[in-house]
PDB file of N, CA, C and O in Angstrom:
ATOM      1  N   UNK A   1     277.539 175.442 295.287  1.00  0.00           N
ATOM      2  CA  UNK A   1     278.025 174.105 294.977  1.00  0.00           C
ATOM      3  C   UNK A   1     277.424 173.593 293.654  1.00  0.00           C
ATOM      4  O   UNK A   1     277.991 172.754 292.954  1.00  0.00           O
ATOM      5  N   UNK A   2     276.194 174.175 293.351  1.00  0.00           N
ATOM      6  CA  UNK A   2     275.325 173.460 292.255  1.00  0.00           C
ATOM      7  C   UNK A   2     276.017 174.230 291.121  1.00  0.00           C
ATOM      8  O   UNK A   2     276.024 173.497 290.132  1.00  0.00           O
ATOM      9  N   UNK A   3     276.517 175.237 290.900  1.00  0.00           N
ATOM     10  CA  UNK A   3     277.337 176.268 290.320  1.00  0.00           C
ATOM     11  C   UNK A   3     278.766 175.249 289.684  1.00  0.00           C
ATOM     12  O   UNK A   3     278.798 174.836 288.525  1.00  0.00           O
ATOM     13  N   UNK A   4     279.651 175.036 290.513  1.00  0.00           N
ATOM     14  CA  UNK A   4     280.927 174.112 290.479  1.00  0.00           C
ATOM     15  C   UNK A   4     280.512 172.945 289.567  1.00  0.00           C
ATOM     16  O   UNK A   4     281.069 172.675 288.503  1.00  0.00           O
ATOM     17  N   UNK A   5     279.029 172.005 290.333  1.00  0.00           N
ATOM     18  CA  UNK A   5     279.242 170.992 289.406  1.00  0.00           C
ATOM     19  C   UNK A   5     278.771 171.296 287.591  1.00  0.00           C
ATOM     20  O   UNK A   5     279.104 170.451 286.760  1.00  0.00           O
ATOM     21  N   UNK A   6     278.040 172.483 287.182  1.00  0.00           N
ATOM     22  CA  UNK A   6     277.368 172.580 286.179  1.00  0.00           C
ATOM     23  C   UNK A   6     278.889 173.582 285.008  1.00  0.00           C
ATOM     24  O   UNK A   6     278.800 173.976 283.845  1.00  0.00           O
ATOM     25  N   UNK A   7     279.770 173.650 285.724  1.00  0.00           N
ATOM     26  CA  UNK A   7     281.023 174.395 285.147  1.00  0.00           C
ATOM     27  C   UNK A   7     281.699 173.879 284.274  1.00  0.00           C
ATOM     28  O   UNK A   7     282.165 174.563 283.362  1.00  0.00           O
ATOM     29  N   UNK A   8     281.946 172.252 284.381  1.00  0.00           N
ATOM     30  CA  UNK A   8     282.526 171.645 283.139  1.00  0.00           C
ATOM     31  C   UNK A   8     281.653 171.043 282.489  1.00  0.00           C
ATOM     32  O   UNK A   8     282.081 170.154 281.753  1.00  0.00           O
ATOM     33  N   UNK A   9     280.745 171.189 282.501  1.00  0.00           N
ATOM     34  CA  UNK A   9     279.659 170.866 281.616  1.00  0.00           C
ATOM     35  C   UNK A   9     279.678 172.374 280.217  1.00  0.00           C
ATOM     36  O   UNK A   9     279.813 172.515 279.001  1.00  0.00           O
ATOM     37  N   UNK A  10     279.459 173.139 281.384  1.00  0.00           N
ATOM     38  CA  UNK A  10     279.676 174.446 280.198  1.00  0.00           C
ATOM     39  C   UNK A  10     280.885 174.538 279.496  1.00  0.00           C
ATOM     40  O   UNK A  10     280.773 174.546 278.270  1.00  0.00           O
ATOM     41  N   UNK A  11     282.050 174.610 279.984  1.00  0.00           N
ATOM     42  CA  UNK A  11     282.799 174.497 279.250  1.00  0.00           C
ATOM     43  C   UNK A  11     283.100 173.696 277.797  1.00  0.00           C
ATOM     44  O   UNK A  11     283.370 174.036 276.645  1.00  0.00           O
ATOM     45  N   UNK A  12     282.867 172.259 278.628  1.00  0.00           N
ATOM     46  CA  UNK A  12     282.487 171.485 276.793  1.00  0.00           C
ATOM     47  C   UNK A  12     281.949 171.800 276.128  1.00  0.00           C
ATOM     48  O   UNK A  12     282.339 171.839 274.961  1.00  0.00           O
ATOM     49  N   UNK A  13     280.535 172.272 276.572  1.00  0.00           N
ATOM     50  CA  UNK A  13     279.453 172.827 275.191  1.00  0.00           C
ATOM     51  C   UNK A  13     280.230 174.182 274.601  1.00  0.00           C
ATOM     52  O   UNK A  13     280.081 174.447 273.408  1.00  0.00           O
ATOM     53  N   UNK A  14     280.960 174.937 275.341  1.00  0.00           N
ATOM     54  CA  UNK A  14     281.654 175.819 275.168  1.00  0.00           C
ATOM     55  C   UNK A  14     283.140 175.412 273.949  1.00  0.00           C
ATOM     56  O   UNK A  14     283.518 176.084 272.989  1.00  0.00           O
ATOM     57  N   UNK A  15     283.538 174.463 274.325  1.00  0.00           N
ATOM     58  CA  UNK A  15     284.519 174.030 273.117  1.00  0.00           C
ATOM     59  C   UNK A  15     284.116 173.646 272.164  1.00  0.00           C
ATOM     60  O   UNK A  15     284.515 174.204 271.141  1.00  0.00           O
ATOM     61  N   UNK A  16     283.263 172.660 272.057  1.00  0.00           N
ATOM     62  CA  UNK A  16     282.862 171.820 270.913  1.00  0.00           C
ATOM     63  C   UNK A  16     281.377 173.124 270.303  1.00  0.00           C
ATOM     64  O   UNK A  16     280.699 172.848 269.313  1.00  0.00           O
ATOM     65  N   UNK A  17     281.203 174.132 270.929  1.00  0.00           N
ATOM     66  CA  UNK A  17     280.442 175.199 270.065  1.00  0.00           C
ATOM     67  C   UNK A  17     281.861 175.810 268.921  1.00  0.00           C
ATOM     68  O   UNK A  17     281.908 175.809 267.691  1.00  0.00           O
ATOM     69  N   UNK A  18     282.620 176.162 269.682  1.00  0.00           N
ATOM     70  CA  UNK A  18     283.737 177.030 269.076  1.00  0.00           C
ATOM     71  C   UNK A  18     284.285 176.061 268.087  1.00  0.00           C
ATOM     72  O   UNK A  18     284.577 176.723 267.091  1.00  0.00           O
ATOM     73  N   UNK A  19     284.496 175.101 267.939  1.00  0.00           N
ATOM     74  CA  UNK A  19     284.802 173.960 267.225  1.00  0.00           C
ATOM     75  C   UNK A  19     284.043 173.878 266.000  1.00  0.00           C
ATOM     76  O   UNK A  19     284.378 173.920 264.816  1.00  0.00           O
ATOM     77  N   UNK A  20     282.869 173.743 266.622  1.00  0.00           N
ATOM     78  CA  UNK A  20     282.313 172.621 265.624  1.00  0.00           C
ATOM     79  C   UNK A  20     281.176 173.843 264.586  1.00  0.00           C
ATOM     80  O   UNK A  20     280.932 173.785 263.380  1.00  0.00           O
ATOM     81  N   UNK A  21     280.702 174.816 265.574  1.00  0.00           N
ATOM     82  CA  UNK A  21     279.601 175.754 264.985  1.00  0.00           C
ATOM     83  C   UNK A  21     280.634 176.848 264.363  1.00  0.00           C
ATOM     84  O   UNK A  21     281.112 177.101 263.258  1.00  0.00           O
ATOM     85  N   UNK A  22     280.712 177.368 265.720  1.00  0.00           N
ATOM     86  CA  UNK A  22     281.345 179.206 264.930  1.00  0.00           C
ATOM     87  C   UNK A  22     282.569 179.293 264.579  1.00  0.00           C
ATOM     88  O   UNK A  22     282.961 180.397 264.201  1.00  0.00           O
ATOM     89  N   UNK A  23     283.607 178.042 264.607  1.00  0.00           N
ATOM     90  CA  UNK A  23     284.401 178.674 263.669  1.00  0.00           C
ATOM     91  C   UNK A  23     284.211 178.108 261.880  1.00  0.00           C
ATOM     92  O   UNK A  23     285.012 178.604 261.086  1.00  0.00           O
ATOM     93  N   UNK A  24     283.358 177.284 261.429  1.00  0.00           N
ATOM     94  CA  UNK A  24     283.062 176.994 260.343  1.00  0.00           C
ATOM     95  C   UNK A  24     282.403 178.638 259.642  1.00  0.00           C
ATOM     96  O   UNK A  24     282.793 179.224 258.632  1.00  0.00           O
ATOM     97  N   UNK A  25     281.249 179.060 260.664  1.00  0.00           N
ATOM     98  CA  UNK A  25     280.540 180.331 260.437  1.00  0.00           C
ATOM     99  C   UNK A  25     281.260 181.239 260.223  1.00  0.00           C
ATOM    100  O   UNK A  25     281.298 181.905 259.189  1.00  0.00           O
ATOM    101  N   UNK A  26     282.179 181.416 261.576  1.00  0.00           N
ATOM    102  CA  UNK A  26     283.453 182.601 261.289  1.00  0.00           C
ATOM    103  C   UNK A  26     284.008 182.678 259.998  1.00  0.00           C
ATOM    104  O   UNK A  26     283.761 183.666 259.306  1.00  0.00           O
ATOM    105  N   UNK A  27     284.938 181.498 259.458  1.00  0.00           N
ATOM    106  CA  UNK A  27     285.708 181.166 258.235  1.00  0.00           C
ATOM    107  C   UNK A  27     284.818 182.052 257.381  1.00  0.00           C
ATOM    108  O   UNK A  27     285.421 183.012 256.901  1.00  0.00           O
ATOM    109  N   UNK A  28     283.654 181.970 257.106  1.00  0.00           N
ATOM    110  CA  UNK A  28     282.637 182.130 255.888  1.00  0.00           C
ATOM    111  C   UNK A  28     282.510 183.566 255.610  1.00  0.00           C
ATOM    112  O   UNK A  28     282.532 184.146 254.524  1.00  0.00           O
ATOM    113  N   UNK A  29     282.321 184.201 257.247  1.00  0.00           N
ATOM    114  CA  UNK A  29     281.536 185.607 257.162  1.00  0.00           C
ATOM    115  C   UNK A  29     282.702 186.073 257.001  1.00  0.00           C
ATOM    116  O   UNK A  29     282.529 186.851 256.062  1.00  0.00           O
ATOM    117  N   UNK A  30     284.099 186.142 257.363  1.00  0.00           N
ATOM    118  CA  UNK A  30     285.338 186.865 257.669  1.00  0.00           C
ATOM    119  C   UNK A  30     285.316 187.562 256.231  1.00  0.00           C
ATOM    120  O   UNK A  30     285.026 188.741 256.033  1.00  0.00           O
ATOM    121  N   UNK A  31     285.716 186.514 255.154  1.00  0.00           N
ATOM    122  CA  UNK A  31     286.284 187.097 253.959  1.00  0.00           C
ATOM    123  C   UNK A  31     285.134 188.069 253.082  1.00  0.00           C
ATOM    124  O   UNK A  31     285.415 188.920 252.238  1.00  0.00           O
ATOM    125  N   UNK A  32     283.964 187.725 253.485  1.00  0.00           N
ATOM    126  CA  UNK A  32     282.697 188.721 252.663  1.00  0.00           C
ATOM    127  C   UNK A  32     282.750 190.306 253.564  1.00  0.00           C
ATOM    128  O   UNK A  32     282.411 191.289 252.905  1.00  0.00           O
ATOM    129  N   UNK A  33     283.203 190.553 255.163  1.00  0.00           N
ATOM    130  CA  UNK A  33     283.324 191.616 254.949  1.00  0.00           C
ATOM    131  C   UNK A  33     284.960 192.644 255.140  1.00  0.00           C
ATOM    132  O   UNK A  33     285.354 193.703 255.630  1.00  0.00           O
ATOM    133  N   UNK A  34     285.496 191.372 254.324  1.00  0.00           N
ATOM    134  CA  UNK A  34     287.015 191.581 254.646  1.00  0.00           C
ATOM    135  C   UNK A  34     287.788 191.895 253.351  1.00  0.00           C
ATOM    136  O   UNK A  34     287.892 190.788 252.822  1.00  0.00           O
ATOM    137  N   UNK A  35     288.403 192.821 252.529  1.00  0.00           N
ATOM    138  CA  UNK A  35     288.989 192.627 251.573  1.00  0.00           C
ATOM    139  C   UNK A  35     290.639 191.632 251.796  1.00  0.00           C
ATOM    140  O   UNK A  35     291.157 191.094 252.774  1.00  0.00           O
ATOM    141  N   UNK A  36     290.975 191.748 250.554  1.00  0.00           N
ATOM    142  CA  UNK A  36     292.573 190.672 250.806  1.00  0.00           C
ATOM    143  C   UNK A  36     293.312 192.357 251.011  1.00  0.00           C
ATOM    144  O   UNK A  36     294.262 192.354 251.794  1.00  0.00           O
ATOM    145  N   UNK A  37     293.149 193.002 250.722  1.00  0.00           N
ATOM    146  CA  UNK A  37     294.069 194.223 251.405  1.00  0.00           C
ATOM    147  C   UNK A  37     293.688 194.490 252.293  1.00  0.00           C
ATOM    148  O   UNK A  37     294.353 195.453 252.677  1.00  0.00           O
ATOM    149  N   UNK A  38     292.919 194.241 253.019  1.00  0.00           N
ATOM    150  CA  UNK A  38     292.753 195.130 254.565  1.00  0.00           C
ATOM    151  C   UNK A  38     293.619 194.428 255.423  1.00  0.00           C
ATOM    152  O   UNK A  38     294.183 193.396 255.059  1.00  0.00           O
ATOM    153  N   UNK A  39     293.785 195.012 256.734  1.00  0.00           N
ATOM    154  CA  UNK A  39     294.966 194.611 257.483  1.00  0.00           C
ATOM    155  C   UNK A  39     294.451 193.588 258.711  1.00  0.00           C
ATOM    156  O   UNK A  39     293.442 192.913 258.910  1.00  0.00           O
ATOM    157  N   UNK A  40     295.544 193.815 259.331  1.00  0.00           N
ATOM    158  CA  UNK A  40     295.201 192.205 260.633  1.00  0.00           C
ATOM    159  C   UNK A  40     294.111 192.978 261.200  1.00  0.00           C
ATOM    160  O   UNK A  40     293.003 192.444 261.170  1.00  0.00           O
ATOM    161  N   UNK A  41     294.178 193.731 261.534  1.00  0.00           N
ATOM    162  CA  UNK A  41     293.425 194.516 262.620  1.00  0.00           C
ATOM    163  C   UNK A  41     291.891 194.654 262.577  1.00  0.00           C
ATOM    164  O   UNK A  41     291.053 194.766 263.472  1.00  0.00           O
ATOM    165  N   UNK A  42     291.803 194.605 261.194  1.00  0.00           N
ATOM    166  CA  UNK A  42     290.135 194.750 260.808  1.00  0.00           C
ATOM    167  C   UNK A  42     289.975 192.964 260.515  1.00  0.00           C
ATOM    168  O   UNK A  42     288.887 192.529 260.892  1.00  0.00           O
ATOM    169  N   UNK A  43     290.915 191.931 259.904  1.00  0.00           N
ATOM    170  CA  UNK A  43     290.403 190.870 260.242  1.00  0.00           C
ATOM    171  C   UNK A  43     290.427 190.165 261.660  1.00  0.00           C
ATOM    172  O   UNK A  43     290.223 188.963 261.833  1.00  0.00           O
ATOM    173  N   UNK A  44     290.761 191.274 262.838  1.00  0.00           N
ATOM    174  CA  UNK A  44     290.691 190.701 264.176  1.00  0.00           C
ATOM    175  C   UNK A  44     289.463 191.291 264.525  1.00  0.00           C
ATOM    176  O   UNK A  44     288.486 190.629 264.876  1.00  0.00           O
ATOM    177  N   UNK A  45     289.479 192.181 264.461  1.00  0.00           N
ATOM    178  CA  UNK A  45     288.140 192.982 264.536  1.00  0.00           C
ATOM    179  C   UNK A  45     287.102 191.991 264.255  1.00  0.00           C
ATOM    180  O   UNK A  45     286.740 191.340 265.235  1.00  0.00           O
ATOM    181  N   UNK A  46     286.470 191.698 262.991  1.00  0.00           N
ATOM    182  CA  UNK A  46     285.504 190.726 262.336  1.00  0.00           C
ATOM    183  C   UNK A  46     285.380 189.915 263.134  1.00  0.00           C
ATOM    184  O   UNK A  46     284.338 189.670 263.741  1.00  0.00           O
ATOM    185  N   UNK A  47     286.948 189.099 263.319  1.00  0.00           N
ATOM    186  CA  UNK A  47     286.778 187.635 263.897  1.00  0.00           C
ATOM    187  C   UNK A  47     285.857 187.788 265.468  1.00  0.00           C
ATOM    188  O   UNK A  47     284.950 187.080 265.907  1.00  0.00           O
ATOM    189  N   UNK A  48     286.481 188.932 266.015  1.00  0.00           N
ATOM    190  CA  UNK A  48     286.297 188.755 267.328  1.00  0.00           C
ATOM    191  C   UNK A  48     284.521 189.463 267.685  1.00  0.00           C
ATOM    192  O   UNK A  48     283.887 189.120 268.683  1.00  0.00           O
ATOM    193  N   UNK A  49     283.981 190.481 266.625  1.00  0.00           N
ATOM    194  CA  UNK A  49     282.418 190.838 266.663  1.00  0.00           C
ATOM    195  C   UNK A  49     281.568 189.532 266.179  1.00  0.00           C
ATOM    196  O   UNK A  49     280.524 189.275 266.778  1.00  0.00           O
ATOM    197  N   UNK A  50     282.063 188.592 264.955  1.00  0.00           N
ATOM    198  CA  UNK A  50     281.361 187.645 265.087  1.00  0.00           C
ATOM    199  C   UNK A  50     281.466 186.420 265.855  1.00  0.00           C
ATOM    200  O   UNK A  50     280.385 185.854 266.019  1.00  0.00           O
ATOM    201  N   UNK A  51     282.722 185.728 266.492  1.00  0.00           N
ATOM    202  CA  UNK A  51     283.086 185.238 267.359  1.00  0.00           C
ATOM    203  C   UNK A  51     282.122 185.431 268.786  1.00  0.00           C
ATOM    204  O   UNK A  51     281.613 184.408 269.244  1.00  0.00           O
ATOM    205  N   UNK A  52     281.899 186.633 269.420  1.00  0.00           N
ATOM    206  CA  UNK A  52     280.896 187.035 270.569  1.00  0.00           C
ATOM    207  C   UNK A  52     279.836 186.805 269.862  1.00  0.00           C
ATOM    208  O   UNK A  52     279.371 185.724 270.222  1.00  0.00           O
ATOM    209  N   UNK A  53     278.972 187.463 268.711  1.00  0.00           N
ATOM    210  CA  UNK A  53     278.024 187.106 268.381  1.00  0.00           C
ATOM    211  C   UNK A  53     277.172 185.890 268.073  1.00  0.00           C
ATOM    212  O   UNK A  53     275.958 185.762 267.919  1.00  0.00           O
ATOM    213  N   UNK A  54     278.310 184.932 268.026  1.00  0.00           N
ATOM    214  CA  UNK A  54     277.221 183.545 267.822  1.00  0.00           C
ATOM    215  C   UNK A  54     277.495 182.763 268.764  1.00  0.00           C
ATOM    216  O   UNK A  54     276.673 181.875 268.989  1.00  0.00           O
ATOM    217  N   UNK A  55     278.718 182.840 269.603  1.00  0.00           N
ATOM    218  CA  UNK A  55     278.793 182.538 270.964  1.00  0.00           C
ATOM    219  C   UNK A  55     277.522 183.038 271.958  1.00  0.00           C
ATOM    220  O   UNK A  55     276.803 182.211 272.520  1.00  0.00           O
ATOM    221  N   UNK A  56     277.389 184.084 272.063  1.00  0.00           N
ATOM    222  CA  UNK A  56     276.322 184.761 272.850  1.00  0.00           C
ATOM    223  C   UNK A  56     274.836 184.189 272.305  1.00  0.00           C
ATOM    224  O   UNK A  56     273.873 183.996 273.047  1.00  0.00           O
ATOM    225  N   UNK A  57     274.854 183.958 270.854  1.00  0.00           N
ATOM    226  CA  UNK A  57     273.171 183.910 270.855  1.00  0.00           C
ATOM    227  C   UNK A  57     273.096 182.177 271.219  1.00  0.00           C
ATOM    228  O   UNK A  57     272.132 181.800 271.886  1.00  0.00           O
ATOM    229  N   UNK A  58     274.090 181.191 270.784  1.00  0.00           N
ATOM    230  CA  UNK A  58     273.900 180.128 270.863  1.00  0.00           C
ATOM    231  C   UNK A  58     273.851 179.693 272.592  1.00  0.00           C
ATOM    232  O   UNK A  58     273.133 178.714 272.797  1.00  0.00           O
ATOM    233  N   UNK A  59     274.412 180.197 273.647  1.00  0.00           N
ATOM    234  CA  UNK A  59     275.151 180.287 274.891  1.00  0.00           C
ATOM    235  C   UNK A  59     273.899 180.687 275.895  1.00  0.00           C
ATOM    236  O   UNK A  59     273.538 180.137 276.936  1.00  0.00           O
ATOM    237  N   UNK A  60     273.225 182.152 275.024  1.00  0.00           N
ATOM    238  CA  UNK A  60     272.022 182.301 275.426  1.00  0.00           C
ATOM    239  C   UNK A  60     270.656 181.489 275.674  1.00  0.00           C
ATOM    240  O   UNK A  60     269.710 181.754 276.416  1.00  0.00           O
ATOM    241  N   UNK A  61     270.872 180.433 274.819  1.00  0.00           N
ATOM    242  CA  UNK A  61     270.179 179.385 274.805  1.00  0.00           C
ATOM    243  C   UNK A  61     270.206 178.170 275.706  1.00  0.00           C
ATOM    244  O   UNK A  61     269.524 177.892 276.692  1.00  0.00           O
ATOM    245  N   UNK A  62     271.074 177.596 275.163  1.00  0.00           N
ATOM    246  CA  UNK A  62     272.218 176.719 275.379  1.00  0.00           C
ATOM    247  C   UNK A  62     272.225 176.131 276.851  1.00  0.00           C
ATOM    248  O   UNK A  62     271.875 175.022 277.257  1.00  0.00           O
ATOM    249  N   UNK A  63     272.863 177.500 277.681  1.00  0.00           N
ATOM    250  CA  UNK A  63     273.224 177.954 279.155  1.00  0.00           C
ATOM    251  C   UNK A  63     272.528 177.551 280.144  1.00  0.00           C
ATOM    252  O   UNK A  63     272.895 176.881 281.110  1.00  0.00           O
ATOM    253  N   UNK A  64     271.178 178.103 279.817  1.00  0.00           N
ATOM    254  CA  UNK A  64     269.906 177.752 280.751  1.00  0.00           C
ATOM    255  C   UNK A  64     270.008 176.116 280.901  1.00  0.00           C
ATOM    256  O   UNK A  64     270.241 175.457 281.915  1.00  0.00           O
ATOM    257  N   UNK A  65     269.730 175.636 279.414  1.00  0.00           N
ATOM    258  CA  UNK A  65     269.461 174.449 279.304  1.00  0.00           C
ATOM    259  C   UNK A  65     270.380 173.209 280.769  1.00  0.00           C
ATOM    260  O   UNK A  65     270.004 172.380 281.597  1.00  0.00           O
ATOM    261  N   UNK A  66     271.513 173.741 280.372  1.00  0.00           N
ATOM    262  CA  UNK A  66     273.223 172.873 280.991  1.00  0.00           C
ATOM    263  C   UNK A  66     272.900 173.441 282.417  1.00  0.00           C
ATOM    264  O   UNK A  66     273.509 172.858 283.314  1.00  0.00           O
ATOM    265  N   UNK A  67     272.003 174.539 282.846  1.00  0.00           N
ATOM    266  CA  UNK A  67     272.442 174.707 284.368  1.00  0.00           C
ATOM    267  C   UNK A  67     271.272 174.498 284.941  1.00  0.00           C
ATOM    268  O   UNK A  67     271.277 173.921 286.029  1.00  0.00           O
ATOM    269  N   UNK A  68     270.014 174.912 284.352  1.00  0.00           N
ATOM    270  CA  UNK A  68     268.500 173.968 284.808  1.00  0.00           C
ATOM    271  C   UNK A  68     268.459 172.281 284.763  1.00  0.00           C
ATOM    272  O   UNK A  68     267.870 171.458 285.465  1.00  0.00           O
ATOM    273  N   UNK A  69     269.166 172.186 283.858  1.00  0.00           N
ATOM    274  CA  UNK A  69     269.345 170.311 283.502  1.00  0.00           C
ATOM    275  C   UNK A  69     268.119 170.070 282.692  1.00  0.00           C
ATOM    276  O   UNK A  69     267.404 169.205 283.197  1.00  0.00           O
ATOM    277  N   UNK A  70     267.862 170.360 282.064  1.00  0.00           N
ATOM    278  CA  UNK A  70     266.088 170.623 281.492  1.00  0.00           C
ATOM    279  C   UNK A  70     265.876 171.323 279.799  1.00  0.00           C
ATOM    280  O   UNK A  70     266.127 172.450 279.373  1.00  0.00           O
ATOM    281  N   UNK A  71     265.417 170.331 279.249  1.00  0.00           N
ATOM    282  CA  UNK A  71     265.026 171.546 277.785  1.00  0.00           C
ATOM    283  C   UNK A  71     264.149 171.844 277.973  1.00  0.00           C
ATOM    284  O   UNK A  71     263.414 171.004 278.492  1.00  0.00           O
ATOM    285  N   UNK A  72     263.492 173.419 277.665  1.00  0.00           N
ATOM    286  CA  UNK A  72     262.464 174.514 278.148  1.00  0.00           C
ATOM    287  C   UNK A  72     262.527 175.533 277.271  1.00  0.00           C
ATOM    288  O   UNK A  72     263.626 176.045 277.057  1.00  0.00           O
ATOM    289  N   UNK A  73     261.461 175.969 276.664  1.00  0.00           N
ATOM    290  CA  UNK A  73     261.166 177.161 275.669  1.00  0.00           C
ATOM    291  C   UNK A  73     261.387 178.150 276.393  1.00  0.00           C
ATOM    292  O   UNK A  73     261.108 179.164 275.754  1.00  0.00           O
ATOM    293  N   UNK A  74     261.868 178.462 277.746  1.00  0.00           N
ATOM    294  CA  UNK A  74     261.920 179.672 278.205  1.00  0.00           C
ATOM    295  C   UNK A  74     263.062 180.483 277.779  1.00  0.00           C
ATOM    296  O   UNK A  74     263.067 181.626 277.323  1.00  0.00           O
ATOM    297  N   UNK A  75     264.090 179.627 278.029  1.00  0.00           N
ATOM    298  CA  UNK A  75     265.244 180.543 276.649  1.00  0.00           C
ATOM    299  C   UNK A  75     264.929 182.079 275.386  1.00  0.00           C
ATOM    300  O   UNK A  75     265.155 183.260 275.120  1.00  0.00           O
ATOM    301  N   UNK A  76     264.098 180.534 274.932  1.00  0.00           N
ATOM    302  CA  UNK A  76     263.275 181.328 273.961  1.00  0.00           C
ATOM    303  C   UNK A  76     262.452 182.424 273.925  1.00  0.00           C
ATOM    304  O   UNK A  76     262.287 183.346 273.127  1.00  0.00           O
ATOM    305  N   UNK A  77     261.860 182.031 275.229  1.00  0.00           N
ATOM    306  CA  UNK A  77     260.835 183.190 275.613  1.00  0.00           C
ATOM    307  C   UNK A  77     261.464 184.218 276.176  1.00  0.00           C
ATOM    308  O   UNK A  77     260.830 185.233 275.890  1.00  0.00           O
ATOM    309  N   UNK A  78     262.139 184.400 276.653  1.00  0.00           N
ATOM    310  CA  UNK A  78     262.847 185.450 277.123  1.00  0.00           C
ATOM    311  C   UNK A  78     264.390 186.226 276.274  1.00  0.00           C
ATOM    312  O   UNK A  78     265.027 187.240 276.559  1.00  0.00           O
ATOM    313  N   UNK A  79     264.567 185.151 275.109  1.00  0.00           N
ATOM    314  CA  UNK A  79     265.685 185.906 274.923  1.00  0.00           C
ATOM    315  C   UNK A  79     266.095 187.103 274.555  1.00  0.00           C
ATOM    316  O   UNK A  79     267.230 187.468 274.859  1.00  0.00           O
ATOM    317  N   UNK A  80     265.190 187.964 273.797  1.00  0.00           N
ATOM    318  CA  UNK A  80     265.389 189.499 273.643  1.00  0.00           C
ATOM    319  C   UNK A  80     265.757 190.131 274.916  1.00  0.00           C
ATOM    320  O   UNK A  80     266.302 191.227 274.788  1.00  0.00           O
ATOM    321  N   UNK A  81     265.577 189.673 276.192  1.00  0.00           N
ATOM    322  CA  UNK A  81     265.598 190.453 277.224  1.00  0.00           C
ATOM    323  C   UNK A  81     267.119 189.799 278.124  1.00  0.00           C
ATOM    324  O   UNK A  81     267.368 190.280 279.229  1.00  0.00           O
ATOM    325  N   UNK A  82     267.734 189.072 277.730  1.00  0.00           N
ATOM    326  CA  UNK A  82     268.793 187.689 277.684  1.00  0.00           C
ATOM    327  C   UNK A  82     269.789 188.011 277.289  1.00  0.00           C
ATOM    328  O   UNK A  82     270.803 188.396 277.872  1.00  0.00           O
ATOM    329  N   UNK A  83     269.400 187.776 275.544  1.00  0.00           N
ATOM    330  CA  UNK A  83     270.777 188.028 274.643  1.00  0.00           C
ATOM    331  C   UNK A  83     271.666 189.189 274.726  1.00  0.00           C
ATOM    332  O   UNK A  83     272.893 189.095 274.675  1.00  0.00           O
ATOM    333  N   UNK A  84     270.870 190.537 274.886  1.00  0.00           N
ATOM    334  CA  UNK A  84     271.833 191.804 275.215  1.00  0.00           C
ATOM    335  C   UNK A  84     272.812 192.080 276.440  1.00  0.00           C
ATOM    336  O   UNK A  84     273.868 192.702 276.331  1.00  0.00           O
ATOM    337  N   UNK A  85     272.487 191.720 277.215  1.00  0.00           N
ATOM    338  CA  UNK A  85     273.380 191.370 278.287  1.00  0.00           C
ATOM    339  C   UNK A  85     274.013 190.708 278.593  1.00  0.00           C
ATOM    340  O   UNK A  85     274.718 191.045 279.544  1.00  0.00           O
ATOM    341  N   UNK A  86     274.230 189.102 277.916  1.00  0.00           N
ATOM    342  CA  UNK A  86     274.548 188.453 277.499  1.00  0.00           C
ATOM    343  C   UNK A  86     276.236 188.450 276.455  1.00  0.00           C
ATOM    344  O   UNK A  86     277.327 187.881 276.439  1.00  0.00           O
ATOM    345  N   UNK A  87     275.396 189.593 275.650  1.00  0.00           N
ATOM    346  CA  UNK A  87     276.101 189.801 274.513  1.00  0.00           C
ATOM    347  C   UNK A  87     277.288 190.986 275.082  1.00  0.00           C
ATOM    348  O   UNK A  87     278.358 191.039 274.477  1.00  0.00           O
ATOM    349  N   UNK A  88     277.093 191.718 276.007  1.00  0.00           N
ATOM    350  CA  UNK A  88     277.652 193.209 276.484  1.00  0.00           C
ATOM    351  C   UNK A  88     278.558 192.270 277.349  1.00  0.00           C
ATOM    352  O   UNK A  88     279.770 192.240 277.135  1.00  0.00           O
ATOM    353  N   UNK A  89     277.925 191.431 278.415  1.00  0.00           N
ATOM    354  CA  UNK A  89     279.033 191.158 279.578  1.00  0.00           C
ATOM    355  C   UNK A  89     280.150 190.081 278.582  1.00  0.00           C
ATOM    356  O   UNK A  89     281.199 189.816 279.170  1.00  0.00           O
ATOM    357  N   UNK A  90     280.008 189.515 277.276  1.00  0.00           N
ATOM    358  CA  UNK A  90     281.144 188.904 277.045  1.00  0.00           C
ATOM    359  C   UNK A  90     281.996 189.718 276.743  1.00  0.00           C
ATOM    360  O   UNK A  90     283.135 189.441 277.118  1.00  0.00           O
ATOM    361  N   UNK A  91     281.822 190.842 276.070  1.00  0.00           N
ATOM    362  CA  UNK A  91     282.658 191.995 275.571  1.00  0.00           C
ATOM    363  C   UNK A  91     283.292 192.916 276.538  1.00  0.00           C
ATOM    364  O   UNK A  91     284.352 193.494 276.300  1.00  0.00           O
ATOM    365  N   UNK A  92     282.302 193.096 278.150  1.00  0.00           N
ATOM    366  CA  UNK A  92     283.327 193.604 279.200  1.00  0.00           C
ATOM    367  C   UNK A  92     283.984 192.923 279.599  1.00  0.00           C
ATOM    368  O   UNK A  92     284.814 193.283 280.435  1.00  0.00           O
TER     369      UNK A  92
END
């Protein structure tokens, strides 16, 4: 039940991340490793490795915070052991 109520909470931080953080970031990194001839496929590619990537590290953080109800360095403290799994289960 404590699960249900902490769900649209994530979600917002979840929109207004995609909004407001990574797609400004995305825009930036896309074209430095993108030529204007390369095709959709490698700019879907980009979008979607950095897209997970700053989703995941920010989320990694973030997450704890929205479902403990609490700001706590433990995030922090633990995230090397966090972020990779983290980072793998958005991609499965």
């Amino acid at each position: 039940m404590n699960t249900l109520q902490v769900i649209p909470f994530v979600w917002i931080c979840v929109i207004l991340l995609v909004t407001l953080v990574a797609t400004p970031i995305i825009n930036k990194l896309v074209p430095k490793f993108v030529n204007p001839t390369d095709g959709f496929n490698s700019r879907v590619l980009f979008t979607i490795l950095f897209s997970v990537s700053i989703l995941s590290i920010l989320l990694t953080i973030i997450g704890p915070w929205i479902g403990m109800r609490e700001v706590s360095l433990e995030p922090f403290q633990t995230f090397f052991y966090d972020w990779p799994r983290n980072f793998f289960s958005i991609l499965g």
